[in-house]
C-alpha positions as MATLAB code, in Angstrom:
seq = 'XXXXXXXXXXXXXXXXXXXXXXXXXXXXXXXXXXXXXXXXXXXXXXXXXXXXXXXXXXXXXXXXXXXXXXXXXXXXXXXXX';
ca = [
      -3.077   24.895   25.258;
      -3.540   21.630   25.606;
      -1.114   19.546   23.271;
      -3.493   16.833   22.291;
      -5.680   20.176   20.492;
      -2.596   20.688   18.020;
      -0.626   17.313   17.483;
      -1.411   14.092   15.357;
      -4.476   15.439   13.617;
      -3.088   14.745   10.361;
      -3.125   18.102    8.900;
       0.038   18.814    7.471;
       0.198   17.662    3.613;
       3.882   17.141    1.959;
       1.945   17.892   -1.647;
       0.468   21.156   -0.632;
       3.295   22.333    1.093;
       5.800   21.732   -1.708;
       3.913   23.737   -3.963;
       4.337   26.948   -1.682;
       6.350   29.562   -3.273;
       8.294   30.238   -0.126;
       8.993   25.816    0.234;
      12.585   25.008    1.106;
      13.771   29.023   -0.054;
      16.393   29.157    3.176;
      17.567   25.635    2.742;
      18.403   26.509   -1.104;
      19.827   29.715   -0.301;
      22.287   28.310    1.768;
      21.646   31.275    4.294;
      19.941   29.269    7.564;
      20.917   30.498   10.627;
      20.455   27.744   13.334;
      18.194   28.358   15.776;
      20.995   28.131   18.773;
      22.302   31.588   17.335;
      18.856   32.758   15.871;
      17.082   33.027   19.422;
      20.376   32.239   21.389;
      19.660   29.161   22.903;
      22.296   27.781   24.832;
      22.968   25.030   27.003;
      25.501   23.272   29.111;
      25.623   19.860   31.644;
      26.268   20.315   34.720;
      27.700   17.031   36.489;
      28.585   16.463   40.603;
      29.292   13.473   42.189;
      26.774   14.561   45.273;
      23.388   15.292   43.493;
      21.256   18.853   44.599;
      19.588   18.250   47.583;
      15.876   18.953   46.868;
      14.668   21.641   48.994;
      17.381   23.855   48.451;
      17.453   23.367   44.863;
      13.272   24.265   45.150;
      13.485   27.168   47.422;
      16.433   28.792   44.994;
      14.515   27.751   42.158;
      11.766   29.938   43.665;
      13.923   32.748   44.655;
      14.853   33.211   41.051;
      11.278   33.450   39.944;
      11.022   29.685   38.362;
       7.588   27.842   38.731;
       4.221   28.070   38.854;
       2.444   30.404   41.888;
      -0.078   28.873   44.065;
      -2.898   26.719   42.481;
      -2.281   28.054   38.410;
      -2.527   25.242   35.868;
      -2.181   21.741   36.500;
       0.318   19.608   37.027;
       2.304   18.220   40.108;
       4.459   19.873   42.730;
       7.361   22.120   41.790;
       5.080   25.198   42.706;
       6.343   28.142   44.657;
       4.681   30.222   47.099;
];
């Protein structure tokens, strides 16, 4: 999906929304779970004074199943196979 079909088209109204029975029911409840332990998102930075060098970081990249196969979708390089 193309993001330009679902962003900036003005759509979402404060007024409407705050009339919802269900508007800002977590938040009051005091019961939110973030989303980091909702879904388990995690993340970490990895630092090195020598930086990855770039074929070997793409051909384990590809070994581990990352990117796109062949000619799928657009975009630039970073494919595998």
């Amino acid at each position: 999906v193309d993001p330009a079909d679902l962003l900036s088209k003005g759509r979402f109204d404060l007024r409407k929304a705050e009339q919802h029975p269900q508007w800002l029911v977590e938040a009051r409840e005091k019961e939110h779970a973030p989303e980091t332990v909702e879904f388990g998102i995690s993340s970490f930075v990895y630092t090195a004074r020598r930086p990855f060098h770039p074929q070997r970081l793409h051909d384990a990249f590809c070994a581990a199943g990352g990117g796109r196969r062949g000619g799928e979708g657009g975009g630039g390089g970073g494919r595998c196979g």
